[in-house]
Steps between C-alpha positions, in 0.01 A plus 500: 500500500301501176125602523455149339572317849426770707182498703336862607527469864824395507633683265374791705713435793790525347397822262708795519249688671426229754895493599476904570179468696715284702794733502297739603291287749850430703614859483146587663551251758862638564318877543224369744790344703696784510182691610458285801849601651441835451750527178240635282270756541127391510363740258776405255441146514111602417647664210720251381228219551235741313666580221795206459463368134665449181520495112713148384518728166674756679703266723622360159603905377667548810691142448635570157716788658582413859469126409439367829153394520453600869573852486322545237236314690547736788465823253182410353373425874670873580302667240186333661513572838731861478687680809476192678664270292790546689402292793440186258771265501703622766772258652414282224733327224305373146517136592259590825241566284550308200612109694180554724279625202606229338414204791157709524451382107638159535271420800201622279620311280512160695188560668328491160692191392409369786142573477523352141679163608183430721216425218774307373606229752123520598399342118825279501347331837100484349644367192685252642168392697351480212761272308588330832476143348509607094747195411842598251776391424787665690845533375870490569764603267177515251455185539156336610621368833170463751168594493425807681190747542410830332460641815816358665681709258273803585538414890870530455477886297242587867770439711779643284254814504460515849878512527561799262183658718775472838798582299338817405357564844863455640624776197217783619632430834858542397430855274269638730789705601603862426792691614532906567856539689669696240822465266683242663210354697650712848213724535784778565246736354191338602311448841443131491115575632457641202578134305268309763206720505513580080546102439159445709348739325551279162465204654872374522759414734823706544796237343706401832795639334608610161755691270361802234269199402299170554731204501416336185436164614169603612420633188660174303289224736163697316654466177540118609110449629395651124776300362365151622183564475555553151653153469214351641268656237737394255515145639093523464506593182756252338308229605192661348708513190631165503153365610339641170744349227336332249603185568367580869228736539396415828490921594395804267521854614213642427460586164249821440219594269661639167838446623781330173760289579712546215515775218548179242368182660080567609517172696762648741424516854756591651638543907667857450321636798718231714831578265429867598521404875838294453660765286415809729607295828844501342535845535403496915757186505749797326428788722543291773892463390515889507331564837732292650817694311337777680588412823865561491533862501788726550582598874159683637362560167557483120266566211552194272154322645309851450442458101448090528245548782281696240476262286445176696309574773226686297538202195545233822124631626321558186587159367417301828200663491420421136607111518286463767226624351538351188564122703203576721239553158716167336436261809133656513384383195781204430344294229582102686428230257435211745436216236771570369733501799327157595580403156850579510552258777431228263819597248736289657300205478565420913824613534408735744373220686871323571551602838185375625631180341889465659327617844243164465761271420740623758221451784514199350854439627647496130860763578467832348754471241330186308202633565595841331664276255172298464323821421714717302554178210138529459457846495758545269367270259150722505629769239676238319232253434249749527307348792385552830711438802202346714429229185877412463492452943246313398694253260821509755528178670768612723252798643210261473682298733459748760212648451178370367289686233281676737802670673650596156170667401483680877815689397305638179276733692491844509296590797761365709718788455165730671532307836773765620290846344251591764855506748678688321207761440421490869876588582517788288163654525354346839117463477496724204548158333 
Protein backbone atom coordinates (compact mmCIF):
# COMPACT_ATOMS: atom_id res chain seq x y z
CA UNK A 1 0.00 0.00 0.00
CA UNK A 2 1.03 3.60 -0.65
CA UNK A 3 2.64 5.54 2.31
CA UNK A 4 -0.33 7.94 1.59
CA UNK A 5 -2.93 5.47 3.36
CA UNK A 6 -0.62 3.71 5.28
CA UNK A 7 -0.47 4.28 9.01
CA UNK A 8 3.09 3.56 10.94
CA UNK A 9 2.01 0.85 13.15
CA UNK A 10 0.40 -0.98 10.76
CA UNK A 11 2.40 -0.63 8.21
CA UNK A 12 5.01 -2.10 10.50
CA UNK A 13 3.40 -5.39 10.85
CA UNK A 14 3.43 -6.21 7.66
CA UNK A 15 7.19 -4.70 6.85
CA UNK A 16 9.62 -6.97 5.42
CA UNK A 17 11.54 -7.12 8.42
CA UNK A 18 8.54 -7.74 10.67
CA UNK A 19 7.57 -10.95 8.36
CA UNK A 20 11.35 -12.40 8.99
CA UNK A 21 11.23 -11.68 12.70
CA UNK A 22 8.35 -13.92 12.42
CA UNK A 23 10.05 -16.44 10.23
CA UNK A 24 12.51 -16.55 12.43
CA UNK A 25 10.34 -16.43 15.66
CA UNK A 26 8.62 -19.94 14.37
CA UNK A 27 11.90 -21.52 13.40
CA UNK A 28 13.05 -20.67 17.13
CA UNK A 29 10.04 -22.19 18.46
CA UNK A 30 10.58 -25.33 16.17
CA UNK A 31 14.45 -25.50 17.81
CA UNK A 32 13.20 -25.15 21.49
CA UNK A 33 10.76 -28.03 20.67
CA UNK A 34 13.11 -30.13 19.26
CA UNK A 35 15.31 -29.42 22.37
CA UNK A 36 12.70 -30.73 24.68
CA UNK A 37 12.74 -34.32 23.06
CA UNK A 38 16.17 -34.50 23.17
CA UNK A 39 16.62 -33.85 19.17
CA UNK A 40 18.84 -30.99 19.67
CA UNK A 41 21.63 -30.52 21.66
CA UNK A 42 21.25 -27.92 24.52
CA UNK A 43 24.30 -25.95 23.94
CA UNK A 44 23.37 -25.68 20.25
CA UNK A 45 20.04 -24.44 20.80
CA UNK A 46 21.91 -21.64 23.16
CA UNK A 47 23.80 -20.94 20.13
CA UNK A 48 21.24 -20.80 17.70
CA UNK A 49 18.93 -18.67 20.09
CA UNK A 50 22.11 -16.29 20.83
CA UNK A 51 23.15 -15.55 17.73
CA UNK A 52 19.86 -16.34 15.26
CA UNK A 53 19.40 -13.09 13.12
CA UNK A 54 19.26 -11.71 9.76
CA UNK A 55 19.96 -9.02 7.05
CA UNK A 56 16.42 -8.59 4.69
CA UNK A 57 19.26 -6.91 2.34
CA UNK A 58 21.05 -10.00 2.22
CA UNK A 59 17.97 -12.27 2.18
CA UNK A 60 17.09 -10.20 -0.99
CA UNK A 61 21.05 -11.07 -2.59
CA UNK A 62 20.59 -14.51 -1.78
CA UNK A 63 16.90 -14.37 -3.55
CA UNK A 64 18.03 -12.94 -6.84
CA UNK A 65 20.08 -16.25 -7.41
CA UNK A 66 18.37 -19.12 -5.65
CA UNK A 67 15.01 -17.25 -6.01
CA UNK A 68 13.17 -18.87 -3.38
CA UNK A 69 12.74 -16.51 -0.65
CA UNK A 70 13.04 -19.16 2.15
CA UNK A 71 16.33 -20.47 1.51
CA UNK A 72 17.62 -17.57 1.10
CA UNK A 73 15.91 -16.76 4.34
CA UNK A 74 17.53 -19.77 5.89
CA UNK A 75 21.19 -18.64 4.50
CA UNK A 76 21.20 -15.32 5.92
CA UNK A 77 19.96 -17.00 9.35
CA UNK A 78 23.07 -19.68 8.59
CA UNK A 79 25.56 -16.99 8.35
CA UNK A 80 24.20 -15.71 11.77
CA UNK A 81 24.19 -18.42 13.91
CA UNK A 82 27.29 -20.72 12.03
CA UNK A 83 28.05 -24.62 12.67
CA UNK A 84 24.77 -24.92 14.04
CA UNK A 85 22.69 -23.83 11.43
CA UNK A 86 22.22 -27.17 10.52
CA UNK A 87 19.80 -28.10 13.19
CA UNK A 88 17.38 -25.11 12.05
CA UNK A 89 14.62 -26.20 10.03
CA UNK A 90 14.89 -29.75 10.26
CA UNK A 91 11.76 -31.92 9.24
CA UNK A 92 10.38 -28.79 8.05
CA UNK A 93 8.84 -27.81 4.49
CA UNK A 94 8.70 -23.67 3.61
CA UNK A 95 4.98 -23.44 4.10
CA UNK A 96 5.61 -24.50 8.05
CA UNK A 97 7.16 -21.47 8.56
CA UNK A 98 5.83 -19.11 6.21
CA UNK A 99 1.47 -20.16 6.66
CA UNK A 100 2.12 -19.88 10.54
CA UNK A 101 4.33 -16.66 10.21
CA UNK A 102 1.85 -15.44 8.36
CA UNK A 103 -1.43 -16.18 10.93
CA UNK A 104 1.16 -14.74 13.66
CA UNK A 105 0.91 -11.27 11.43
CA UNK A 106 -2.69 -11.47 10.64
CA UNK A 107 -3.65 -11.97 14.33
CA UNK A 108 -1.49 -8.80 15.12
CA UNK A 109 -3.08 -7.45 12.76
CA UNK A 110 -6.76 -8.02 13.97
CA UNK A 111 -5.97 -7.41 17.42
CA UNK A 112 -5.05 -3.83 16.46
CA UNK A 113 -8.15 -3.44 14.31
CA UNK A 114 -9.83 -4.56 16.88
CA UNK A 115 -8.43 -2.31 19.41
CA UNK A 116 -9.17 0.53 16.87
CA UNK A 117 -12.96 -0.47 16.26
CA UNK A 118 -13.50 0.14 20.10
CA UNK A 119 -13.13 4.19 20.35
CA UNK A 120 -15.23 3.89 17.47
CA UNK A 121 -18.54 2.13 18.35
CA UNK A 122 -17.86 3.77 21.82
CA UNK A 123 -18.43 7.59 20.05
CA UNK A 124 -21.14 6.13 17.63
CA UNK A 125 -23.17 5.13 21.01
CA UNK A 126 -22.29 8.81 23.01
CA UNK A 127 -23.21 10.47 19.89
CA UNK A 128 -26.22 8.95 19.45
CA UNK A 129 -27.06 9.93 23.24
CA UNK A 130 -26.40 13.01 22.46
CA UNK A 131 -28.67 13.36 19.23
CA UNK A 132 -31.15 10.87 20.77
CA UNK A 133 -34.23 13.08 19.96
CA UNK A 134 -32.40 15.67 17.20
CA UNK A 135 -35.59 15.57 14.77
CA UNK A 136 -34.77 14.92 10.55
CA UNK A 137 -36.16 14.01 7.99
CA UNK A 138 -35.49 10.36 7.08
CA UNK A 139 -35.54 8.98 3.67
CA UNK A 140 -36.45 6.15 1.36
CA UNK A 141 -35.47 5.87 -2.17
CA UNK A 142 -34.23 9.68 -1.40
CA UNK A 143 -37.26 10.55 -0.79
CA UNK A 144 -38.44 12.39 2.51
CA UNK A 145 -40.60 9.57 3.82
CA UNK A 146 -40.86 9.96 7.96
CA UNK A 147 -39.34 11.87 10.39
CA UNK A 148 -36.62 10.21 12.15
CA UNK A 149 -33.77 11.20 14.74
CA UNK A 150 -30.09 12.10 14.30
CA UNK A 151 -29.29 9.70 16.68
CA UNK A 152 -31.56 6.87 15.41
CA UNK A 153 -29.39 6.90 12.44
CA UNK A 154 -26.24 6.90 14.70
CA UNK A 155 -27.93 4.08 17.00
CA UNK A 156 -28.23 1.97 13.93
CA UNK A 157 -24.05 2.54 12.75
CA UNK A 158 -23.49 1.29 17.11
CA UNK A 159 -25.00 -1.78 16.48
CA UNK A 160 -23.69 -2.39 12.96
CA UNK A 161 -20.23 -1.71 14.82
CA UNK A 162 -20.71 -4.01 17.43
CA UNK A 163 -21.35 -6.65 14.78
CA UNK A 164 -18.10 -6.13 12.74
CA UNK A 165 -16.44 -6.11 16.56
CA UNK A 166 -17.89 -10.23 16.74
CA UNK A 167 -17.24 -10.90 13.16
CA UNK A 168 -13.70 -10.05 13.75
CA UNK A 169 -13.53 -11.80 17.09
CA UNK A 170 -14.90 -14.99 15.30
CA UNK A 171 -11.86 -14.34 12.36
CA UNK A 172 -8.86 -14.17 15.26
CA UNK A 173 -10.44 -17.23 16.48
CA UNK A 174 -10.48 -18.88 13.12
CA UNK A 175 -6.49 -17.77 12.14
CA UNK A 176 -5.20 -18.33 15.39
CA UNK A 177 -3.96 -21.46 13.88
CA UNK A 178 -0.52 -22.57 12.62
CA UNK A 179 0.56 -25.77 11.18
CA UNK A 180 4.28 -27.56 11.38
CA UNK A 181 3.62 -31.29 9.96
CA UNK A 182 5.72 -31.03 6.96
CA UNK A 183 5.28 -31.30 3.00
CA UNK A 184 2.13 -32.94 2.72
CA UNK A 185 0.85 -32.12 6.20
CA UNK A 186 1.92 -36.15 7.37
CA UNK A 187 4.52 -35.20 9.75
CA UNK A 188 6.55 -38.22 8.05
CA UNK A 189 9.58 -36.19 8.98
CA UNK A 190 8.37 -34.52 11.97
CA UNK A 191 7.53 -35.64 15.65
CA UNK A 192 4.10 -34.21 16.02
CA UNK A 193 5.25 -32.91 19.78
CA UNK A 194 7.29 -30.88 18.13
CA UNK A 195 4.02 -28.96 16.26
CA UNK A 196 2.08 -28.87 19.75
CA UNK A 197 4.71 -27.63 21.98
CA UNK A 198 6.31 -24.90 19.10
CA UNK A 199 2.52 -23.67 18.36
CA UNK A 200 2.19 -22.86 22.30
CA UNK A 201 5.12 -21.28 22.28
CA UNK A 202 3.59 -18.56 19.66
CA UNK A 203 0.48 -18.65 20.95
CA UNK A 204 -1.44 -20.83 18.31
CA UNK A 205 -3.22 -23.93 17.92
CA UNK A 206 -1.91 -26.87 15.78
CA UNK A 207 -4.66 -26.90 12.53
CA UNK A 208 -6.66 -30.35 13.19
CA UNK A 209 -5.52 -31.40 9.87
CA UNK A 210 -3.97 -29.94 6.82
CA UNK A 211 -2.14 -30.43 3.38
CA UNK A 212 1.56 -28.44 2.65
CA UNK A 213 -0.71 -25.44 3.75
CA UNK A 214 -3.63 -23.66 5.62
CA UNK A 215 -6.90 -24.33 3.90
CA UNK A 216 -7.69 -21.08 2.45
CA UNK A 217 -11.04 -20.57 3.69
CA UNK A 218 -9.68 -19.56 6.91
CA UNK A 219 -7.62 -17.16 5.44
CA UNK A 220 -10.65 -15.87 2.94
CA UNK A 221 -13.39 -15.47 6.09
CA UNK A 222 -10.51 -12.54 7.39
CA UNK A 223 -10.46 -11.10 4.10
CA UNK A 224 -14.44 -11.10 4.53
CA UNK A 225 -14.48 -9.41 8.32
CA UNK A 226 -12.07 -6.44 6.60
CA UNK A 227 -14.22 -6.66 3.63
CA UNK A 228 -17.58 -5.72 5.45
CA UNK A 229 -16.34 -3.70 7.66
CA UNK A 230 -15.22 -1.68 4.94
CA UNK A 231 -18.78 -1.48 3.59
CA UNK A 232 -19.98 -0.27 6.67
CA UNK A 233 -17.52 2.68 6.67
CA UNK A 234 -18.48 3.22 3.27
CA UNK A 235 -22.20 3.09 4.09
CA UNK A 236 -21.16 5.88 6.91
CA UNK A 237 -19.64 7.88 4.75
CA UNK A 238 -22.16 8.10 1.76
CA UNK A 239 -24.63 9.30 3.90
CA UNK A 240 -22.22 11.92 5.20
CA UNK A 241 -21.84 12.80 1.59
CA UNK A 242 -25.30 12.85 0.64
CA UNK A 243 -26.20 14.64 3.97
CA UNK A 244 -23.88 17.66 2.99
CA UNK A 245 -25.22 18.48 -0.64
CA UNK A 246 -26.03 21.80 -1.08
CA UNK A 247 -29.40 21.51 -1.39
CA UNK A 248 -29.12 19.47 2.04
CA UNK A 249 -26.44 20.28 4.34
CA UNK A 250 -27.74 18.81 7.29
CA UNK A 251 -23.86 17.05 7.98
CA UNK A 252 -20.27 18.57 7.22
CA UNK A 253 -17.13 16.65 7.81
CA UNK A 254 -15.09 18.62 9.48
CA UNK A 255 -13.52 21.07 7.55
CA UNK A 256 -9.85 22.22 9.03
CA UNK A 257 -7.96 25.42 9.59
CA UNK A 258 -6.25 26.42 6.19
CA UNK A 259 -7.63 23.53 4.47
CA UNK A 260 -9.11 24.56 0.20
CA UNK A 261 -11.77 22.91 -1.22
CA UNK A 262 -11.14 23.49 -4.70
CA UNK A 263 -7.95 24.69 -6.68
CA UNK A 264 -10.60 27.11 -8.74
CA UNK A 265 -13.75 27.67 -6.69
CA UNK A 266 -12.56 29.37 -2.82
CA UNK A 267 -16.15 28.74 -1.64
CA UNK A 268 -15.68 24.93 -2.02
CA UNK A 269 -16.11 22.82 0.90
CA UNK A 270 -16.00 19.85 -0.02
CA UNK A 271 -16.66 15.91 1.64
CA UNK A 272 -13.44 14.24 0.05
CA UNK A 273 -12.41 12.86 3.35
CA UNK A 274 -15.82 10.66 3.14
CA UNK A 275 -15.20 10.04 -0.89
CA UNK A 276 -11.73 8.78 0.28
CA UNK A 277 -13.46 6.21 2.61
CA UNK A 278 -15.95 4.95 -0.24
CA UNK A 279 -13.27 4.76 -2.86
CA UNK A 280 -10.60 2.80 -0.70
CA UNK A 281 -13.43 0.31 0.66
CA UNK A 282 -13.73 -0.74 -2.96
CA UNK A 283 -10.54 -2.15 -3.00
CA UNK A 284 -11.24 -4.52 0.48
CA UNK A 285 -14.74 -5.34 -1.41
CA UNK A 286 -11.98 -6.47 -4.43
CA UNK A 287 -9.53 -8.40 -2.43
CA UNK A 288 -12.18 -10.07 -0.95
CA UNK A 289 -13.03 -11.68 -4.61
CA UNK A 290 -9.32 -12.88 -4.68
CA UNK A 291 -9.08 -14.41 -1.18
CA UNK A 292 -11.80 -16.40 -1.92
CA UNK A 293 -10.13 -17.58 -5.56
CA UNK A 294 -7.53 -18.60 -3.15
CA UNK A 295 -9.19 -21.25 -1.67
CA UNK A 296 -9.25 -23.68 -4.46
CA UNK A 297 -5.83 -24.88 -4.71
CA UNK A 298 -4.28 -27.69 -6.54
CA UNK A 299 -4.25 -31.18 -4.69
CA UNK A 300 -2.15 -30.50 -1.23
CA UNK A 301 -0.64 -27.37 -2.40
CA UNK A 302 -0.14 -24.95 -5.34
CA UNK A 303 1.51 -21.55 -5.50
CA UNK A 304 -1.07 -19.41 -7.40
CA UNK A 305 -2.45 -17.77 -3.84
CA UNK A 306 1.38 -17.14 -2.74
CA UNK A 307 1.89 -13.78 -4.95
CA UNK A 308 -2.02 -12.53 -4.37
CA UNK A 309 -1.66 -13.08 -0.60
CA UNK A 310 1.14 -10.34 -0.67
CA UNK A 311 -0.67 -8.00 -1.91
CA UNK A 312 -4.08 -8.18 -0.19
CA UNK A 313 -3.57 -9.14 3.05
CA UNK A 314 -0.88 -6.44 3.75
CA UNK A 315 -3.19 -3.67 1.46
CA UNK A 316 -6.50 -5.54 3.25
CA UNK A 317 -4.82 -4.42 6.91
CA UNK A 318 -3.30 -1.17 6.17
CA UNK A 319 -6.47 0.16 4.64
CA UNK A 320 -8.89 -1.13 7.44
CA UNK A 321 -6.76 0.40 9.62
CA UNK A 322 -6.64 3.74 7.82
CA UNK A 323 -10.61 4.00 7.14
CA UNK A 324 -11.11 3.54 10.52
CA UNK A 325 -9.12 6.02 11.58
CA UNK A 326 -9.99 8.43 9.23
CA UNK A 327 -14.16 7.58 10.10
CA UNK A 328 -13.34 7.67 13.79
CA UNK A 329 -11.66 11.65 13.48
CA UNK A 330 -14.93 12.38 10.79
CA UNK A 331 -17.74 11.20 13.32
CA UNK A 332 -15.60 13.02 16.15
CA UNK A 333 -15.89 16.28 15.00
CA UNK A 334 -19.11 15.80 12.43
CA UNK A 335 -20.26 19.31 11.82
CA UNK A 336 -24.61 18.53 12.44
CA UNK A 337 -26.58 21.47 11.38
CA UNK A 338 -29.75 20.91 13.49
CA UNK A 339 -31.83 23.99 12.23
CA UNK A 340 -31.38 23.02 9.34
CA UNK A 341 -32.40 19.38 9.57
CA UNK A 342 -35.58 20.73 11.50
CA UNK A 343 -35.96 22.97 8.62
CA UNK A 344 -35.86 20.45 6.07
CA UNK A 345 -38.85 18.77 7.52
CA UNK A 346 -40.86 21.67 6.47
CA UNK A 347 -39.99 21.19 2.41
CA UNK A 348 -42.77 19.13 1.68
CA UNK A 349 -45.19 21.36 3.04
CA UNK A 350 -46.92 18.19 5.29
CA UNK A 351 -46.50 15.57 3.08
CA UNK A 352 -44.56 13.76 5.39
CA UNK A 353 -47.40 13.98 7.57
CA UNK A 354 -49.92 11.59 5.27
CA UNK A 355 -49.71 8.55 7.12
CA UNK A 356 -50.60 10.00 10.31
CA UNK A 357 -53.60 11.18 8.29
CA UNK A 358 -54.96 7.65 6.43
CA UNK A 359 -54.22 5.95 9.99
CA UNK A 360 -56.91 8.76 11.70
CA UNK A 361 -59.43 8.29 9.21
CA UNK A 362 -59.20 4.57 9.12
CA UNK A 363 -59.74 4.43 13.10
CA UNK A 364 -62.36 6.24 12.00
CA UNK A 365 -63.85 3.24 10.19
CA UNK A 366 -63.41 4.98 6.64
CA UNK A 367 -61.69 1.42 4.45
CA UNK A 368 -58.12 1.81 3.69
CA UNK A 369 -58.34 2.16 0.07
CA UNK A 370 -60.66 5.47 0.08
CA UNK A 371 -58.97 6.53 2.74
CA UNK A 372 -55.52 6.22 0.90
CA UNK A 373 -57.47 7.55 -1.94
CA UNK A 374 -58.75 10.45 0.28
CA UNK A 375 -55.19 11.28 1.08
CA UNK A 376 -53.09 10.76 -1.84
CA UNK A 377 -55.69 13.38 -4.16
CA UNK A 378 -54.67 15.91 -1.72
CA UNK A 379 -51.25 15.27 -1.44
CA UNK A 380 -50.82 15.17 -4.90
CA UNK A 381 -52.30 18.39 -5.50
CA UNK A 382 -49.55 19.97 -2.84
CA UNK A 383 -46.66 20.30 -5.54
CA UNK A 384 -49.13 21.20 -8.05
CA UNK A 385 -50.89 24.05 -6.47
CA UNK A 386 -48.09 24.78 -4.42
CA UNK A 387 -49.79 24.31 -1.04
CA UNK A 388 -49.75 22.52 2.01
CA UNK A 389 -51.34 19.17 2.42
CA UNK A 390 -52.73 19.94 6.08
CA UNK A 391 -54.56 23.41 4.53
CA UNK A 392 -56.02 21.51 1.46
CA UNK A 393 -57.36 18.50 4.46
CA UNK A 394 -58.50 21.36 5.69
CA UNK A 395 -60.74 22.53 2.64
CA UNK A 396 -61.75 18.62 1.94
CA UNK A 397 -65.25 18.08 2.85
CA UNK A 398 -65.11 14.47 2.32
CA UNK A 399 -62.08 14.20 5.12
CA UNK A 400 -63.80 16.90 7.12
CA UNK A 401 -66.55 14.60 7.30
CA UNK A 402 -64.61 12.31 9.33
CA UNK A 403 -62.57 14.10 11.16
CA UNK A 404 -62.96 17.47 12.69
CA UNK A 405 -60.24 20.23 12.50
CA UNK A 406 -58.63 19.43 15.71
CA UNK A 407 -57.89 15.80 14.58
CA UNK A 408 -56.55 17.07 11.18
CA UNK A 409 -54.14 19.42 13.00
CA UNK A 410 -53.14 16.32 15.62
CA UNK A 411 -51.68 14.55 12.57
CA UNK A 412 -49.36 17.73 11.91
CA UNK A 413 -47.09 17.13 14.85
CA UNK A 414 -43.78 16.19 14.97
CA UNK A 415 -43.16 15.10 18.47
CA UNK A 416 -45.35 12.30 17.89
CA UNK A 417 -42.88 10.45 15.95
CA UNK A 418 -40.41 10.73 19.59
CA UNK A 419 -43.00 8.62 21.58
CA UNK A 420 -41.20 5.30 20.33
CA UNK A 421 -37.16 6.82 20.85
CA UNK A 422 -36.37 6.25 24.47
CA UNK A 423 -37.46 2.18 23.45
CA UNK A 424 -35.61 1.83 20.92
CA UNK A 425 -32.45 3.42 22.72
CA UNK A 426 -33.15 1.29 25.76
CA UNK A 427 -33.15 -1.94 23.48
CA UNK A 428 -29.98 -1.29 21.94
CA UNK A 429 -27.94 0.25 24.62
CA UNK A 430 -29.84 -0.85 27.97
CA UNK A 431 -29.46 1.85 30.69
CA UNK A 432 -26.69 3.40 28.76
CA UNK A 433 -29.73 5.23 27.29
Amino acid sequence: MIDRYTRPEMGAVWSDENRYRKWLDVELAVCEAWAEIGRLPLPALRNIKDKASFSVARIEEIERIVKHDVIAFLESVGEFVGEDAHYIHVGLTSYDIVDTALSLMIKESLEKIARDIAPLTSLLGEKARQHKKTVMMGRTHGVHAEPITFGIKLLVWYEEMKRHEERLRRALETISVGRISGSVGTYIHLDPRVEVSALGKLGLSPARVSTQVLQRDRHAEVISALALLGASLDKFATEIRHLQKTEVLELEEPFTKGQKGSSSMPHKKNPVRAERISGLSRILRGNLVVALENIPLWHERDISHSSAERVIFPDSFILADYLLAETTDIIRNLVVNEDKMRADIEVTKGLIFSQRVLLALTDKGVPRPRAYELVQRNSLRVWRENHGLKELLLQDQDVLAVLSPQEVEACFTVDVYLEKIDYIFERVLGHES
